[in-house]
C-alpha angles and dihedrals in degrees: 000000000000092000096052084045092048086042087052091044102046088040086046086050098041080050088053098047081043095063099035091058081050089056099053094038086060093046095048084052101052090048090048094048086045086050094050088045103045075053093058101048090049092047080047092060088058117134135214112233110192112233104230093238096060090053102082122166118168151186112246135182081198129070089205100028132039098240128165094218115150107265108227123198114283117188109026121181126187118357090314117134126187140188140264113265130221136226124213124184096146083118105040084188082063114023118186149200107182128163091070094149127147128196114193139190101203145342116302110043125110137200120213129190122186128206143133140232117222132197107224087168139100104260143033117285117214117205110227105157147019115183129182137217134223125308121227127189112190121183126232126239109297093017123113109244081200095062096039086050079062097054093037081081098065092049121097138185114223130179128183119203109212102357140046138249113286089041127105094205130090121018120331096195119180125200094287131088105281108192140142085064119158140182095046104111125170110206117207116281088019127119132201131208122239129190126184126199135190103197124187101207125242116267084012116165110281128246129215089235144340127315147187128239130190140157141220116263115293117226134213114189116195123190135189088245138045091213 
């Protein structure tokens, strides 16, 4: 009788520790899968930084090929002439067209450049500002700078980004910072037109003689995200 008690008891114990192993098993397993999961939601959260170098946005005289040419006037309205501008991507973290100078006779003539900009980099640029420097107006020989300060004011800078003057579409930007811009995305291997006009209004004050314009370097900034 003591041997079938002890037999109960030692299989009632071995049941027990059995369980009990079960038990902690179970609860070692839930606490390694919360572990592995807490891992995955931080790795989740992980962000792309570009690397600069990927992020290529340049001047172009092509709109399928980046190319240096001179950029001649385009548009020219009235007896206005204007000069060859340059293209300079020798730093693709600063591309620039420089050279955009007018030189104009009366009101109501116009000079017009037009050129692209092109994304050779690995992600999408998003446009989000275009900002402008200072305008100068300085007088010929035998004309009054007093009187061309005057008209100066009458004269304005305008560039449309993907698309030309006379069209509604793409962005109508005068002489003043434009940001915060959105929707104007340049996908890689894509190219957008810009034209860039100096205008001398219609029925404009009047200057004595001819005179140049010409205005400080126009910046376009890009960015990975249109946020």
């Amino acid at each position: 009788m003591k041997s079938k008690r002890t037999r109960k008891r030692y299989n009632k114990n071995s049941k027990i520790i059995i369980i009990m192993v079960l038990m902690v098993g179970v609860i070692g397993l839930s606490i390694g899968f919360s572990a592995f999961s807490k891992n995955l939601d931080i790795n989740s959260t992980a962000t792309v930084t570009p690397d600069p170098s990927d992020f290529k946005v340049l001047f172009s005289s092509s709109s399928w090929t980046v190319a240096t040419d001179p950029i001649g006037t385009g548009y020219i309205r009235g007896n206005a002439t204007g000069t060859t501008a340059t293209i300079d991507n020798s730093n693709p973290a600063h591309p620039t067209i420089s050279n955009l100078k007018a030189t104009f006779t009366g009101p109501d003539q116009t000079v017009e450049w037009r050129f692209f900009v092109t994304n050779q980099g690995k992600y999408t640029a998003y446009l989000k500002k275009i900002e402008f420097g200072s305008k100068k107006c300085t007088a010929k020989e035998g004309t009054s700078q007093e009187l061309v300060d005057k008209a100066c004011a009458s004269i304005v800078l305008q560039i449309y980004y993907d698309g030309v003057p006379g069209n509604s579409w793409g962005i109508n930007a005068l002489a003043d910072t434009k940001d915060n811009i959105t929707d104007h995305p340049l996908e890689k291997g894509a190219s957008k037109q810009i034209a860039i006009a100096i205008y001398y209004y219609i029925n404009a004050f009047v200057a004595d003689g001819d005179f140049d314009v010409e205005f400080g370097d126009i910046t376009l900034t890009y960015s990975t995200t249109d946020s």
